[in-house]
Structure formats: C-alpha cells, structure tokens
matplotlib code that plots the C-alpha trace (Angstrom):
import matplotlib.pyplot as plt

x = [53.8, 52.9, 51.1, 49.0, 48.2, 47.2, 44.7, 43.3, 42.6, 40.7, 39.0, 37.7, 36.6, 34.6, 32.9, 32.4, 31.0, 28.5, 27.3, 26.3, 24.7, 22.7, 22.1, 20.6, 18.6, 17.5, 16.4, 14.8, 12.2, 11.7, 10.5, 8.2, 6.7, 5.9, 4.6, 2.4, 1.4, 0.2, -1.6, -4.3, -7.0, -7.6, -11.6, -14.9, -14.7, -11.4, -11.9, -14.8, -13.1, -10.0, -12.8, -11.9, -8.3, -5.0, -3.4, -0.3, 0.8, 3.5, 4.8, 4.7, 6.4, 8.8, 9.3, 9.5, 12.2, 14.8, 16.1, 17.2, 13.8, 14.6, 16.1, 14.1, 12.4, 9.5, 8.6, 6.3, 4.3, 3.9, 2.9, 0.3, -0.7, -0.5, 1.4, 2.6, 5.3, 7.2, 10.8, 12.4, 15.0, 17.9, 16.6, 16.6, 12.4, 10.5, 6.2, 4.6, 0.4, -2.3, -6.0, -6.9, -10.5, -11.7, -13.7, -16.3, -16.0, -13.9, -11.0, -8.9, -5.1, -2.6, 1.1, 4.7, 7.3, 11.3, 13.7, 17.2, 19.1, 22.9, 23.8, 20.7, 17.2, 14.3, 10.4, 7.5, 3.5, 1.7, 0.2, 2.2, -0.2, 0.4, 4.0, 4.2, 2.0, 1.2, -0.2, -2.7, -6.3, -6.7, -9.7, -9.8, -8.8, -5.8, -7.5, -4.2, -3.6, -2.6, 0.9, 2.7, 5.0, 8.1, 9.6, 13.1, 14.2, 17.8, 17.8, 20.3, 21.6, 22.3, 19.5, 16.6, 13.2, 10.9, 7.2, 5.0, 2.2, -0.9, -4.5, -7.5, -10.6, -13.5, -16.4, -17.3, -17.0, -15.5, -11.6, -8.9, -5.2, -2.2, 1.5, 3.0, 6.5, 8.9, 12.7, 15.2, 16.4, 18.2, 17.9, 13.7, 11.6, 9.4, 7.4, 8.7, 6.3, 7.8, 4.6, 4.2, 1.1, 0.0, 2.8, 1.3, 3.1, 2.0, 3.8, 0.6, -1.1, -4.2, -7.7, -10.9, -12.6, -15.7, -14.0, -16.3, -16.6, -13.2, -12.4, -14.7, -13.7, -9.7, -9.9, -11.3, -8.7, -5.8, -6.0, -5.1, -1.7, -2.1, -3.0, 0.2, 3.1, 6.9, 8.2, 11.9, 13.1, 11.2, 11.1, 7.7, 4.8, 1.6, -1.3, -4.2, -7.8, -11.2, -14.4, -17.1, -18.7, -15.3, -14.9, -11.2, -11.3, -7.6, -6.7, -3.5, -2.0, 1.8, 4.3, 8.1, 10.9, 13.5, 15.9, 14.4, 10.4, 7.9, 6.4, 3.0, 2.8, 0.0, -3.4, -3.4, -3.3, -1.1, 2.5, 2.0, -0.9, 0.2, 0.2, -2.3, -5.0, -4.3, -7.2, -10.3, -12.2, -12.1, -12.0, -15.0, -13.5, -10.8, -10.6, -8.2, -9.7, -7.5, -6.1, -6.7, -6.8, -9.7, -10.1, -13.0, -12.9, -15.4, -14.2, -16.7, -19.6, -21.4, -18.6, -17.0, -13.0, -12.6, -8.9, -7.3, -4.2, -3.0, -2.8, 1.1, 1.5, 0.9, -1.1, 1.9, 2.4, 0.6, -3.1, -4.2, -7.6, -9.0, -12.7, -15.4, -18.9, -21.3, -23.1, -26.8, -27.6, -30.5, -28.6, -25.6, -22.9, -20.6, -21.2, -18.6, -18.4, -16.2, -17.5, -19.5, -17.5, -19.7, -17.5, -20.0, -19.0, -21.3, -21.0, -21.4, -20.2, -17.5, -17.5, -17.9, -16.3, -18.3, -17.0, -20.1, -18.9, -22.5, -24.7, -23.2, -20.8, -16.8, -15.6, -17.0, -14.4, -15.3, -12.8, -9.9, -8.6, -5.8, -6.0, -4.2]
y = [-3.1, 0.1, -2.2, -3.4, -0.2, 1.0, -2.2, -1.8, 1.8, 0.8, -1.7, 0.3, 3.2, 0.7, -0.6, 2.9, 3.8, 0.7, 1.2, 4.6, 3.9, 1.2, 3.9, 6.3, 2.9, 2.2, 6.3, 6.5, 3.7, 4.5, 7.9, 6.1, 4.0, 6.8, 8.8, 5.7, 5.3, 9.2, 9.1, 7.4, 9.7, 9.5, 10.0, 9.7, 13.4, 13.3, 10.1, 12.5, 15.5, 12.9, 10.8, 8.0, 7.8, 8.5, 11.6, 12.4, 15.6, 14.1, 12.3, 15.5, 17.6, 14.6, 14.6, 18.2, 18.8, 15.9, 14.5, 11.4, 10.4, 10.2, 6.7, 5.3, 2.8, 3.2, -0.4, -0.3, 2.3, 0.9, -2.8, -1.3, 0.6, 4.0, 5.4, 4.2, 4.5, 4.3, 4.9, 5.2, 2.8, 4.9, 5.7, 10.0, 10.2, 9.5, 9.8, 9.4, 8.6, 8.1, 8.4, 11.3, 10.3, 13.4, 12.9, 10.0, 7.7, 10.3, 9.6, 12.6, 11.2, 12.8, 13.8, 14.4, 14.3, 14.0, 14.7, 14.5, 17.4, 16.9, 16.9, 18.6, 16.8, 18.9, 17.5, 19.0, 18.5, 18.9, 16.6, 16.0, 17.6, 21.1, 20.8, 20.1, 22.4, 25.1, 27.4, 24.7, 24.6, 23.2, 22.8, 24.5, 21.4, 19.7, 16.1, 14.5, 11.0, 7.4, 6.3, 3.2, 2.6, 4.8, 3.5, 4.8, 5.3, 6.3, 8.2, 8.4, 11.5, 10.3, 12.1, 9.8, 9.9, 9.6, 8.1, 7.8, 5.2, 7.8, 7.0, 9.0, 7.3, 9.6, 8.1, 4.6, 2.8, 5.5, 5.9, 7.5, 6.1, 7.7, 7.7, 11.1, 11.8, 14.1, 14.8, 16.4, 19.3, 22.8, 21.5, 21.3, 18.1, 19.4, 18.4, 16.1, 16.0, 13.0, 11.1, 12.3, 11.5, 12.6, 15.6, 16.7, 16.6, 15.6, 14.7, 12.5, 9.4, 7.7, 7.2, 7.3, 4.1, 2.2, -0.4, -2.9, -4.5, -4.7, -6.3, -9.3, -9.8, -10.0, -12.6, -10.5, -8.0, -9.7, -7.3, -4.4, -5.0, -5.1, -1.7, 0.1, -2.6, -2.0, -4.6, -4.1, -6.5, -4.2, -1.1, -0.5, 0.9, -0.5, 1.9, 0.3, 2.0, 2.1, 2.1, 4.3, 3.7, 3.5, 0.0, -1.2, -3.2, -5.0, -3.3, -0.8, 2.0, 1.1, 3.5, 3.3, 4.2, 5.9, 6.8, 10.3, 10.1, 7.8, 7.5, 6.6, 3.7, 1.8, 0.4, -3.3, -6.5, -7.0, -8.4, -11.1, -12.7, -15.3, -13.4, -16.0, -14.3, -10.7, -10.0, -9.6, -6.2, -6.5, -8.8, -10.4, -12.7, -13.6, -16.5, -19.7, -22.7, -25.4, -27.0, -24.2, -20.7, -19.3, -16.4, -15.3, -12.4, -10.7, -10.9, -8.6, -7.6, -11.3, -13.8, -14.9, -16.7, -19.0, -19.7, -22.7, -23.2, -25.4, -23.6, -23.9, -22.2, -18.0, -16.7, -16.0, -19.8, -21.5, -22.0, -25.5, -25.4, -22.5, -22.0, -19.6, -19.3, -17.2, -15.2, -16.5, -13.1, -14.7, -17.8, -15.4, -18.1, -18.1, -21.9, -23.0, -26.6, -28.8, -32.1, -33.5, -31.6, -28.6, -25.8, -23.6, -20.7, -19.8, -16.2, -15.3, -14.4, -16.4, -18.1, -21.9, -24.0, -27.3, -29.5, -32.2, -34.8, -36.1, -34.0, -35.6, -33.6, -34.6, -32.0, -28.9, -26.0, -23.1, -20.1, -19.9, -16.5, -15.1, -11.8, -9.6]
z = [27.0, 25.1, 22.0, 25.0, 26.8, 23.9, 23.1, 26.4, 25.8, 22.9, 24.2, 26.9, 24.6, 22.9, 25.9, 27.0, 23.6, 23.4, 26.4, 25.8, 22.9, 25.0, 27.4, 24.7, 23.2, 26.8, 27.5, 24.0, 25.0, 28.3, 26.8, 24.0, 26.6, 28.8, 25.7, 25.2, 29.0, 28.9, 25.8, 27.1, 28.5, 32.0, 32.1, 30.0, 29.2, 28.2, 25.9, 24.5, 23.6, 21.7, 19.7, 21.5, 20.3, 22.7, 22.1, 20.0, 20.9, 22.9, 19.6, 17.5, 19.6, 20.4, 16.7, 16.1, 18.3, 18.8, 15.6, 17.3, 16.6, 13.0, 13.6, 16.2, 15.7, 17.7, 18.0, 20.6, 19.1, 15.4, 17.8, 19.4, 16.5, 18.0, 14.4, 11.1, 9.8, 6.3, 5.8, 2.2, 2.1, 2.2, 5.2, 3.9, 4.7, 6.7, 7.4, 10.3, 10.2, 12.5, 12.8, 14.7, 15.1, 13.6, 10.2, 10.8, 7.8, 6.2, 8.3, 9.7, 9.5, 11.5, 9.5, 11.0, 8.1, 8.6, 5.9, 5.5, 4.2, 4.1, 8.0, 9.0, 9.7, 9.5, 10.8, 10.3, 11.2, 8.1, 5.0, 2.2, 0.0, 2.4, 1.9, -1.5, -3.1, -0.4, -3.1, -4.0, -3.0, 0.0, 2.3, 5.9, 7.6, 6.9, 6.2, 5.7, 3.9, 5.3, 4.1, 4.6, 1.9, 0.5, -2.4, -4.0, -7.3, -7.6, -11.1, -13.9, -12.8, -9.5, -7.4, -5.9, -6.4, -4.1, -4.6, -1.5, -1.7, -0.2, 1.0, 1.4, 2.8, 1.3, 2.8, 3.9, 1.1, -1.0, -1.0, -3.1, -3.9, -5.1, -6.0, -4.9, -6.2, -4.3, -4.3, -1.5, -3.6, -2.0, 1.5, 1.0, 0.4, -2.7, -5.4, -8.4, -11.6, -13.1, -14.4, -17.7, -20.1, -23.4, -23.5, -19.6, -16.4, -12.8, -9.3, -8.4, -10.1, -9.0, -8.7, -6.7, -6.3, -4.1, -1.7, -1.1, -4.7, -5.2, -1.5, -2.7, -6.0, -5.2, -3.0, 0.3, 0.7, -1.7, -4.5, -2.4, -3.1, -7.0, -7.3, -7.9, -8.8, -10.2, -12.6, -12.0, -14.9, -17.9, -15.1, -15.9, -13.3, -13.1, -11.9, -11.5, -12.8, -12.8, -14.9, -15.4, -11.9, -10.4, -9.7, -9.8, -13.3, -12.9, -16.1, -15.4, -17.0, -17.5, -17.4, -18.0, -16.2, -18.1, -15.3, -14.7, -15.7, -15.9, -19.4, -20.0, -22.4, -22.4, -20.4, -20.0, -18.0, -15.1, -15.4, -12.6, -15.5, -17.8, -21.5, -22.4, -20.4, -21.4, -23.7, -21.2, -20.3, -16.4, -13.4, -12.2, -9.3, -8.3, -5.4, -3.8, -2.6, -0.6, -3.9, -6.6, -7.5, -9.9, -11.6, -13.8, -16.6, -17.9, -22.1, -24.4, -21.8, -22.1, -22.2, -19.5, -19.2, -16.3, -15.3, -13.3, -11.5, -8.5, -5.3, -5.6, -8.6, -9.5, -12.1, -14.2, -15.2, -17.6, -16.5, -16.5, -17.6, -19.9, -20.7, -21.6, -20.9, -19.1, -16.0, -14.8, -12.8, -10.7, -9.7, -8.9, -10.8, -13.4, -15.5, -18.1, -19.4, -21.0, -22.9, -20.1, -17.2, -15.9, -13.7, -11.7, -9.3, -7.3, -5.4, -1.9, 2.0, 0.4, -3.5, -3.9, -6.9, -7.7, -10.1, -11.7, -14.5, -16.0, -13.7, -10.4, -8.1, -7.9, -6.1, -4.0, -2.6, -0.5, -1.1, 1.7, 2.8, 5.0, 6.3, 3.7]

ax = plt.figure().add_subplot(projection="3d")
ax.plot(x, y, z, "-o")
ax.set_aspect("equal")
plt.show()
C-alpha cells in the first residue's frame, strides 16, 4: 500500500510537472504571437517612419530581459520571416538577425546575441563586430551583419570554438562574407584569433565580392553554399576567394584544423571536385540540365575544360566525358568537339547544352534550377 502511494505521488508530480511545462510552452507563444500581431504598424505614417518593416523592439526587449527566450524556439517568427536565427549546436549561442529597413541596398541588419556562461545567460543588442572588438573602428551606425549559421569546433583542450558564418550586403550587387571566430571565456563571449596565415593571426576570414556573376555561373544561386565548406575526414576549411575584380573564382584557400587553430595551407580546387579536374584557373559555369550536370573551367586564360556527369551522380565521381576547347565571345558559347560529336553551351537567362553528331542536333537541354 505504501509502494503504491508512493507511485501515485509520482505519477502525479509528473503530470503536474508536464503540464506546467505545457503551460509555460503554451504562454511563451501566446506572447510571440502577440509580439508578432503588434509589430505590424497600424497606419501609413507609421509604416513610413519603420521603412516598411514591423517593429522589433518588442523582441529585443523580450530578449534582453527573460532568458527563457534562450530556448525558445520562436517558430512562428523564423516562418513568417520576422528574425533569423542560428544556434551553435551545443545549444551555448545564440544570434538573432533581421532587416531593419534602414540602409537602402546596403542593408541595415538588426543583432540580439545570447550566450551561455555557466548558470547564467547573458543577451545583449549589439553587432558581433561591437562586441568583439569594441576598441575597433567602427562607423557611427551600427550596420550590423546577417548570420544564419553557427558552427562548433570542440578543441583539443576541451574548450569550443565558435565560428559564425557573417554577411554584409555592401551595395546592390556588392557583398562581403566572413567566418568570425569567438570563444565563451571568463564568463564573456570574446574574440578568438584562430586563423593563422603566413606567421599573422586573425579572428575573421573572408572576402568582398559582386553577387550577380557568381549567382549565374553556380547554377543560379547553388554556389552560395560552396563558399566556406569543412571537410571533416582531412579537417580542412575551405574559404572560398576571388580575383582581381572580385568575382568568386571557385578556387579556396584551405586551412587545417589542428585542434586549436586553423593553419593556412594552401589555395586550390574544392574537395567536393573529382582530383582529375583540379588543375584549372577559375569557374566559368557551372549548370544541371534534366539528365546531366556541366561544368566549364576556364584552364590558362584561352582554353577551356568541359565536364560531364549524370544528373545522379556529384562532381566528386569520375566525370564521364572530359574535353577542352574554347569561348566564341560574340556567339556567347563555349564549343568543344570530339571526333564528329560537337558540345556547344550556349549562355543566357538560363544556359542551353546541344549535343550535334555530323552537324545535326541529338539532344538540346535547358538548365533546371531549384531555389537554393
């Protein structure tokens, strides 16, 4: 009789406990869809003096002052695209982002950051470039930076290392991209200069770079996510760079993990390439049709490689068909043959492969794209 008392006791404390929780669940979204509801401005003048975007004061005071916030989800916010936000995956920091409508095509971003330090958890409203270096230069505004990713690296010494994946549209076809390391040390979030290169430390590794060339070349918006890549087998980092005019190449500056740094090793082709196809100065297009993917490097200046695979396969298997030939500027098309095959790519809204075997067409394929 006692054993079961004592069950039922339990058992009750856990109901009661759930349902609490459920309760605090059920409060915390009724509050995010109220923040939501009053965001919106409520007249013409109102929508004027916010730049046409809702208002987020609600959400950083929210932030700023109940840390239950650190582990809410905020579904309905991130759905409706109100804020973005990335969360390392030990779940210790967290950024918040949003357009704040200031800026014109050098977008304004809005910044709430929430760290965890031991049992406390601090938040504050501020760019990650203020709170890392605030005896940098900085300008008068606080322009802030778009962030979506937080990757971890758990280091030899048993620390983690934090690297925030941070973007800055200059202008409107003008943008920069960066890695910013960081580290939760002495109860602060602050500044980790872990990329080191030619004997010379940094906490930030990127470039600036025109968007438009490289969205049409990577396959319409594909090749955004090659720019900065881990290979977790060799534990090498892949930055992606640019050339003298600052168009993305597809050429990367490795670096190496060593368990507390990242070593600058090398600039070369990407991981996710078949070796084969590693010798080759810079992209020139890269495209999928409904039964293949193409891609076309520029080799020496002149000479260009064109690459095959089925659609099924990746461009780290063996390419099926290799060959080499060369740009006609006017005609805007790449043209490589093979005994009495002739492969021409033709450029435009969207690129065109047409295959012709003794001057007559066998096959014509207009890129396909997904958005990305």
């Amino acid at each position: 009789m006692k054993a079961y008392s004592l069950l039922y006791l339990s058992l009750c404390s856990l109901v009661t406990l759930y349902a609490c929780q459920s309760s605090h669940t059920t409060q915390m979204e009724k509050k995010e869809l109220k923040m939501l509801e009053d965001s919106q401005p409520k007249s013409e003048e109102e929508a004027f003096e916010n730049f046409y975007t809702p208002s987020h004061e609600a959400l950083i005071n929210w932030v700023l002052t109940d840390t239950a916030t650190f582990s809410h989800p905020f579904t309905q916010s991130i759905k409706k695209e109100y804020v973005t936000i990335a969360t390392s995956d030990d779940k210790c920091l967290r950024i918040y982002s949003w357009n704040t409508g200031e800026g014109g095509t050098m977008i304004c971003w809005g910044n709430l950051i929430q760290y965890r330090s031991g049992t406390e958890i601090k938040a504050v409203h501020q760019s990650l470039d203020m709170l890392l270096h605030p005896d940098g230069e900085h300008d008068e505004i606080d322009f802030g930076s778009y962030i979506d990713t937080i990757y971890t690296y758990p280091c030899t010494d048993g620390s983690k290392l934090y690297m925030v994946d941070d973007y800055f549209r200059i202008s409107s076809n003008y943008s920069a991209n960066s890695l910013v390391a960081m580290r939760i040390k002495d109860g602060n979030l602050v500044s980790a200069p872990c990329f080191v290169r030619h004997g010379k430390r940094s906490d930030t590794i990127g470039f600036e770079h025109s968007i438009a060339d490289w969205y049409f070349l990577a396959n319409l918006g594909e090749g955004w996510d090659w720019l900065f890549q881990y290979d977790k087998k060799a534990q090498n980092l892949y930055v992606a760079t640019t050339d003298s005019m600052n168009c993305i190449s597809d050429r990367y500056d490795i670096y190496h993990f060593n368990g507390t740094d990242f070593v600058y090793q090398k600039t070369g082709a990407p991981f996710w390439l078949h070796p084969q196809l590693h010798h080759y100065q810079r992209l020139e297009l890269f495209f999928r049709t409904k039964d293949y993917i193409i891609r076309i490097d520029n080799l020496d200046g002149e000479t260009m490689r064109y690459a095959s695979w089925k659609s099924t396969q990746q461009m780290s298997d063996t390419p099926e068909l290799v060959l080499n030939g060369n740009y006609v500027e006017k005609d805007n098309t790449f043209l490589f043959s093979k005994g009495s095959y002739r492969y021409v790519v033709t450029m435009g809204d969207k690129a065109t492969l047409k295959v012709q075997h003794n001057g007559k067409t066998i096959l014509q394929q207009t890129q396909e794209t997904k958005e990305f």
